[in-house]
C-alpha positions as CSV (number, residue, x, y, z in Angstrom):
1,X,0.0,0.0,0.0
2,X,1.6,3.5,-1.0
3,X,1.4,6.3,1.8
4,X,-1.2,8.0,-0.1
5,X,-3.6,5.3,0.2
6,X,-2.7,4.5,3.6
7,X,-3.5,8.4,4.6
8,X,-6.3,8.2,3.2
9,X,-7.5,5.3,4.7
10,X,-7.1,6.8,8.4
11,X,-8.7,9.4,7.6
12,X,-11.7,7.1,6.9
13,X,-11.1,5.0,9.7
14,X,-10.5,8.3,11.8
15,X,-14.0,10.0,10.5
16,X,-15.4,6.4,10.8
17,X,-15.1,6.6,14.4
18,X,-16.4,10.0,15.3
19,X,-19.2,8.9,13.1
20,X,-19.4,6.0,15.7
21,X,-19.6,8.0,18.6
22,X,-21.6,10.4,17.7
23,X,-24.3,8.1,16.7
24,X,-23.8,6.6,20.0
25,X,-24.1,9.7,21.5
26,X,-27.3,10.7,19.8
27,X,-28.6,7.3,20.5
28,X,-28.4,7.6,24.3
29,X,-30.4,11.0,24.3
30,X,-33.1,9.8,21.5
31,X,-33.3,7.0,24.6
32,X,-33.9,9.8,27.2
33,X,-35.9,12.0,25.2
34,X,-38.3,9.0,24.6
35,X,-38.2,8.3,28.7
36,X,-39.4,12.3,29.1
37,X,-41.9,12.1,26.5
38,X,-43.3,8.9,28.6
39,X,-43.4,10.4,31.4
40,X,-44.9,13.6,30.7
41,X,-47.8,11.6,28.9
42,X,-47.9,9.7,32.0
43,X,-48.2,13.5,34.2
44,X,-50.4,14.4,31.5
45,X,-53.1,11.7,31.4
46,X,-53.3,12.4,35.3
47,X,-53.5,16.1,34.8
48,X,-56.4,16.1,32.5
49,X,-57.8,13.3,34.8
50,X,-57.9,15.9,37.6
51,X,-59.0,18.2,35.5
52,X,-62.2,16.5,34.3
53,X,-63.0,15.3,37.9
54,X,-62.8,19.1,39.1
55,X,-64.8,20.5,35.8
56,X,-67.7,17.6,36.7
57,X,-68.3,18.7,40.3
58,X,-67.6,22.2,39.7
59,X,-71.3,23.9,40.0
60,X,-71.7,26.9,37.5
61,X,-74.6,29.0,38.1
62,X,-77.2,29.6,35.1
63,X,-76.5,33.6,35.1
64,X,-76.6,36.0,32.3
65,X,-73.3,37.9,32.4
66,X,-73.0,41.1,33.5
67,X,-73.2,42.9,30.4
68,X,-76.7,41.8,29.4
């Protein structure tokens, strides 16, 4: 292999493994974005649970507003 080929070839290897990496990387925070998103569905379904209960039993008068 002449020197020329053998440069470039670490440079390929060299790119391929920051290429590596940074998939890795983005791999583990795709894995804790998706863990968020979980749990704030999770928050949210009890949220709007809450929210239903409290707008069911909330009592609101049959009045004409204040303008009319």
């Amino acid at each position: 292999m002449d020197n020329e080929t053998e440069k470039r070839l670490v440079a390929i290897e060299t790119k391929l493994a920051y290429m590596e990496d940074f998939i890795q990387k983005l791999q583990e925070v795709a894995v804790e974005n998706q863990r968020t998103i979980e749990i704030l569905r999770q928050e949210n379904q009890i949220l709007s649970g809450r929210i239903q209960d409290l707008s069911e039993n909330l009592e609101i008068p049959n009045r004409k507003p204040p303008h009319y």
